[in-house]
MINUVO-275704 format. One line per 2 residues: number of its first residue (from 1); their letters; for each residue x, y, z of C-alpha. Coordinates in pm, 1 decimal. Layout:
BEGIN
NUM> a> X,Y,Z  ...
# end
This chain:
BEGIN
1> xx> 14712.3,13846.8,14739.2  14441.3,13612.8,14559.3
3> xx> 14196.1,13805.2,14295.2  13825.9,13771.1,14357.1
5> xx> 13690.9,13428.2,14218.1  13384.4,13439.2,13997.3
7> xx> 13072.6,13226.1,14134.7  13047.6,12831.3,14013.5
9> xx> 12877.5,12825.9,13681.7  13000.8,13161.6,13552.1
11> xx> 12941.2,13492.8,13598.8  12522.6,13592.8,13516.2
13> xx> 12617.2,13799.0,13182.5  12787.8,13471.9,13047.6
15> xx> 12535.8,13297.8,13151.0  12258.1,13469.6,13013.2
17> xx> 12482.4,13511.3,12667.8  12545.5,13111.8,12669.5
19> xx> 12120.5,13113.5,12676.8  12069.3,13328.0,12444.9
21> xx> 12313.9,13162.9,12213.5  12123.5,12814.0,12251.6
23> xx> 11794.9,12965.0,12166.5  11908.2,13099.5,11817.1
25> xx> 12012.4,12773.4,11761.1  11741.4,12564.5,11867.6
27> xx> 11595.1,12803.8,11664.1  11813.0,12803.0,11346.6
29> xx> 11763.0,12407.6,11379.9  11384.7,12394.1,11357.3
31> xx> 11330.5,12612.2,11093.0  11605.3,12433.4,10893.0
33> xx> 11406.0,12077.1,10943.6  11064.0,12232.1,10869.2
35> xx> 11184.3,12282.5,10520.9  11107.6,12090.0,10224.5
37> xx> 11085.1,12044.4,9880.3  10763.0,12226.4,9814.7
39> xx> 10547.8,12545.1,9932.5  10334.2,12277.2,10140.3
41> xx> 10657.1,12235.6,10343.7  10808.3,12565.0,10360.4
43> xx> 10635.0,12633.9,10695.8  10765.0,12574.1,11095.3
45> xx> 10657.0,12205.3,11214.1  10770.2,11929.9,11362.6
47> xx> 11082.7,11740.4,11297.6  10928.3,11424.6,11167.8
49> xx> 11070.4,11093.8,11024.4  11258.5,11069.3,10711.5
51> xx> 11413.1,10845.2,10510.4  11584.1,10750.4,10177.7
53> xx> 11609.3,10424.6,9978.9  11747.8,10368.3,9667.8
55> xx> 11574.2,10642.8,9447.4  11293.6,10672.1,9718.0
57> xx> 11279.3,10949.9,10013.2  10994.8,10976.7,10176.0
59> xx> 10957.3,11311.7,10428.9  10703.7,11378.9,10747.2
61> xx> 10612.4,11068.5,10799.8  10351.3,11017.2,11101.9
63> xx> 10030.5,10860.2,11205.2  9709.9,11111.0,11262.8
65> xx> 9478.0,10983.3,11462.6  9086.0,11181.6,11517.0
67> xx> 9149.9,11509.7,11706.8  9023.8,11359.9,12049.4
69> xx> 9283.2,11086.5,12045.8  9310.3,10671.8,11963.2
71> xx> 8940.6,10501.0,11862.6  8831.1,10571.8,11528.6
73> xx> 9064.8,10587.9,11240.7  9395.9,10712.3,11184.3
75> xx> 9546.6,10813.5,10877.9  9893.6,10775.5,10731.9
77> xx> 10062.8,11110.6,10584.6  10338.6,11147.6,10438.2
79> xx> 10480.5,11244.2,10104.5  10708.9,11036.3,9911.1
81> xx> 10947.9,11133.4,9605.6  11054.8,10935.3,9341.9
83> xx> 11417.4,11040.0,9218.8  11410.1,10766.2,8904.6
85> xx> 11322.0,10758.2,8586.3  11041.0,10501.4,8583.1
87> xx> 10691.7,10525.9,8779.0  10645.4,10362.4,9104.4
89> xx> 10315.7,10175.1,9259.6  10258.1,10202.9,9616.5
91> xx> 10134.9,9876.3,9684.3  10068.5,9896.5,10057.8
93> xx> 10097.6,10063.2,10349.3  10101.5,9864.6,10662.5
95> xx> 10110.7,9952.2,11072.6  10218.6,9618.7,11167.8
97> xx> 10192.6,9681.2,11557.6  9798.4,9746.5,11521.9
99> xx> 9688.6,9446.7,11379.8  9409.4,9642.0,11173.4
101> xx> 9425.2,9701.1,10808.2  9515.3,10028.3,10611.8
103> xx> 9286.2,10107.5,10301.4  9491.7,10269.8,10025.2
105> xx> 9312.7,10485.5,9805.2  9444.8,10738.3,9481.9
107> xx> 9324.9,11097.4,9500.5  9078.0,11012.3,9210.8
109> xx> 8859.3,10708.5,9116.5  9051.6,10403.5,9197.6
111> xx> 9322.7,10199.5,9118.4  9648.6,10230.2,9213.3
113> xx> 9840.8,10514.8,9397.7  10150.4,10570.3,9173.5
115> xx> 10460.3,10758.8,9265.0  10551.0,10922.4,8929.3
117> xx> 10927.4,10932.9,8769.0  11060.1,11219.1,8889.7
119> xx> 10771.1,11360.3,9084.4  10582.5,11274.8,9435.9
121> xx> 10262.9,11203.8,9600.0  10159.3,11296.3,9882.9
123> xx> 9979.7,11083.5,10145.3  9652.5,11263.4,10380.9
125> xx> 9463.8,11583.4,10320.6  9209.4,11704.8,10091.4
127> xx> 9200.9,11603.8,9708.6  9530.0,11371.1,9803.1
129> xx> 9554.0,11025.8,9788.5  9497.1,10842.2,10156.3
131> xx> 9625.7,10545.4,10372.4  9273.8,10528.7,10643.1
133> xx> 9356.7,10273.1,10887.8  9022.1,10128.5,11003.4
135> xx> 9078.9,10119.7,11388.0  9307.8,10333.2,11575.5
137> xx> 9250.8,10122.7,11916.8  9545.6,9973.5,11927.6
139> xx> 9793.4,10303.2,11781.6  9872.1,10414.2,12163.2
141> xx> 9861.1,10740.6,12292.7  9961.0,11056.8,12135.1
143> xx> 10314.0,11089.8,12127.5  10388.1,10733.4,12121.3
145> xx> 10559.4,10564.1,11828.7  10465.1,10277.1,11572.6
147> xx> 10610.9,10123.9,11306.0  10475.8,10202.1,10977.3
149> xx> 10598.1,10028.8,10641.9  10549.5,10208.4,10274.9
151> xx> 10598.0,9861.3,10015.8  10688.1,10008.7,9648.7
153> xx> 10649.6,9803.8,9334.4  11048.2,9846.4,9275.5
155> xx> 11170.2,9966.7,9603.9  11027.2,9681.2,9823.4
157> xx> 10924.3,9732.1,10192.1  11066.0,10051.0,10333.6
159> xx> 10971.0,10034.4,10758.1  10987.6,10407.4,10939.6
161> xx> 10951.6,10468.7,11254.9  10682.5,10768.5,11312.8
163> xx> 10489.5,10936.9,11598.7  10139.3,10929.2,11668.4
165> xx> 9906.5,11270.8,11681.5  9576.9,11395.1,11678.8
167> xx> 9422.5,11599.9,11396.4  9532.2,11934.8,11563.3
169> xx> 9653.2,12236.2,11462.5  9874.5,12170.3,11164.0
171> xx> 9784.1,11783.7,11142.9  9400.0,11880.7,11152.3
173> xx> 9409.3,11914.3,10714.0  9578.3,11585.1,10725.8
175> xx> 9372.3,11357.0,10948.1  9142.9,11084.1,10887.1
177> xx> 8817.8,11290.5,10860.2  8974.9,11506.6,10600.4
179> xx> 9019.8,11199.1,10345.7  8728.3,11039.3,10131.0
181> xx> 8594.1,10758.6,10205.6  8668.2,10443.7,10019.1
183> xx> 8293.3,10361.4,9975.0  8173.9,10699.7,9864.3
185> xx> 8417.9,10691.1,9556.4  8302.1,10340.0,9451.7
187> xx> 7981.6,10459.3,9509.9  8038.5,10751.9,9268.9
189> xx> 8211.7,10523.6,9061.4  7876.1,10262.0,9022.2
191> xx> 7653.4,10600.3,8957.4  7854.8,10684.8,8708.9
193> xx> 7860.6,10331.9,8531.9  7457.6,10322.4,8608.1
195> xx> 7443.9,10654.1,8445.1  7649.2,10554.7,8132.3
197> xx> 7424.1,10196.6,8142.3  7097.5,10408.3,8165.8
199> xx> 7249.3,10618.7,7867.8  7323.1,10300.6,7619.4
201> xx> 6943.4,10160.3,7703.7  6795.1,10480.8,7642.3
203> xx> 6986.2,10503.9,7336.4  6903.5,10153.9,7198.8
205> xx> 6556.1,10168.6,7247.1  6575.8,10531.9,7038.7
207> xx> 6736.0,10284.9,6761.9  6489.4,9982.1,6752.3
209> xx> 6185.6,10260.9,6729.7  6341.4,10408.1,6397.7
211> xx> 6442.4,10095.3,6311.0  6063.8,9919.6,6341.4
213> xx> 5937.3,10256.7,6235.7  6168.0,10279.7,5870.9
215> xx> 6035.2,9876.6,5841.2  5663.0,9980.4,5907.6
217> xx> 5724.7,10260.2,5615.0  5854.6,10029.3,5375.3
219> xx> 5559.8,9783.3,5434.3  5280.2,10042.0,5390.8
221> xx> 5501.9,10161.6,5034.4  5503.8,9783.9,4904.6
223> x> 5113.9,9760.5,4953.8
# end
């Protein structure tokens, strides 16, 4: 006498138990790659590229283009962490497959973006600094790839592989319409020196009228 086989594939209460199962993993597994090293980071998203060299990591690495796809710009974001003792320059940050160029700007004035000892900076989003690449055209679609490479004063070229978005939902702070312009800083910058210019004139005229008026004084007291 043969016992009753189950059906192929297991019976439905092991199969709904093996589901379940893979859920709270999947789940488990997300929010364990969502976190990071900050409260910016301690939030669900996606699983984006990563990397360490030498005393560099650099974490969430992607390409944002403008929320209705590949045209206009795209920005760079990601944020990279220095683990030595001595202050790094990011000197570039390229998207080779695009052929256009990326404008690297700090989060203040201008000058270099530097990647303090023992501290980060983080690339996209308001009052950060930015990598803007001018034209987006030639990115792909969202959800493609491109190759993206971060070139450190000490560290050399480091090349990533990252994904390409649009400014939506969590991405939408860290798009390209989010970071300032290049020219509207320089253009702060030459009000400012115009200002301080104006200021000196101003300032040396005040002097050569007491001056000429003390001489005029002295005159009238000698006659």
């Amino acid at each position: 006498m043969s016992l009753p086989q189950p059906p192929a594939g297991g019976t439905p209460s092991l199969r709904r138990g093996a589901l379940v199962a893979a859920a709270a993993l999947s789940l488990v597994a997300l929010t364990g790659c969502a976190a990071g090293f900050d409260a910016e980071t301690l939030q669900v998203k996606p699983d984006n590229a990563a990397t360490t060299i030498d005393d560099i990591q650099i974490h969430n690495a992607v390409l944002i283009t403008e929320a209705d796809g590949p045209g206009g710009p795209a920005s760079v974001s990601a944020r990279i962490f220095n683990q030595s003792r001595k202050d790094q320059t990011l000197e570039s940050v390229s998207v080779p497959g695009t052929g256009s160029s990326v404008v690297l700007s700090p989060a203040k004035g201008s000058g270099p973006v530097t990647v303090p000892a023992g501290g980060s900076v983080l690339l996209g989003g308001e009052g950060n600094a930015s990598a803007i690449l001018e034209d987006s055209g030639k990115v792909g679609e969202d959800g493609d790839t491109q190759q993206v490479v971060f070139r450190l004063s000490r560290t050399g070229a480091i090349k990533m592989t990252v994904f390409v978005v649009p400014a939506t939902h969590y991405y939408e702070k860290f798009g390209p319409s989010s970071a300032p312009s290049p020219s509207s800083s320089a253009s702060a910058g030459s009000e400012k020196s115009g200002s301080d210019k104006a200021g000196s004139d101003k300032a040396d005229a005040e002097k050569s009228d007491e001056e000429k008026a003390g001489s005029d004084s002295g005159d009238a007291a000698d006659e």
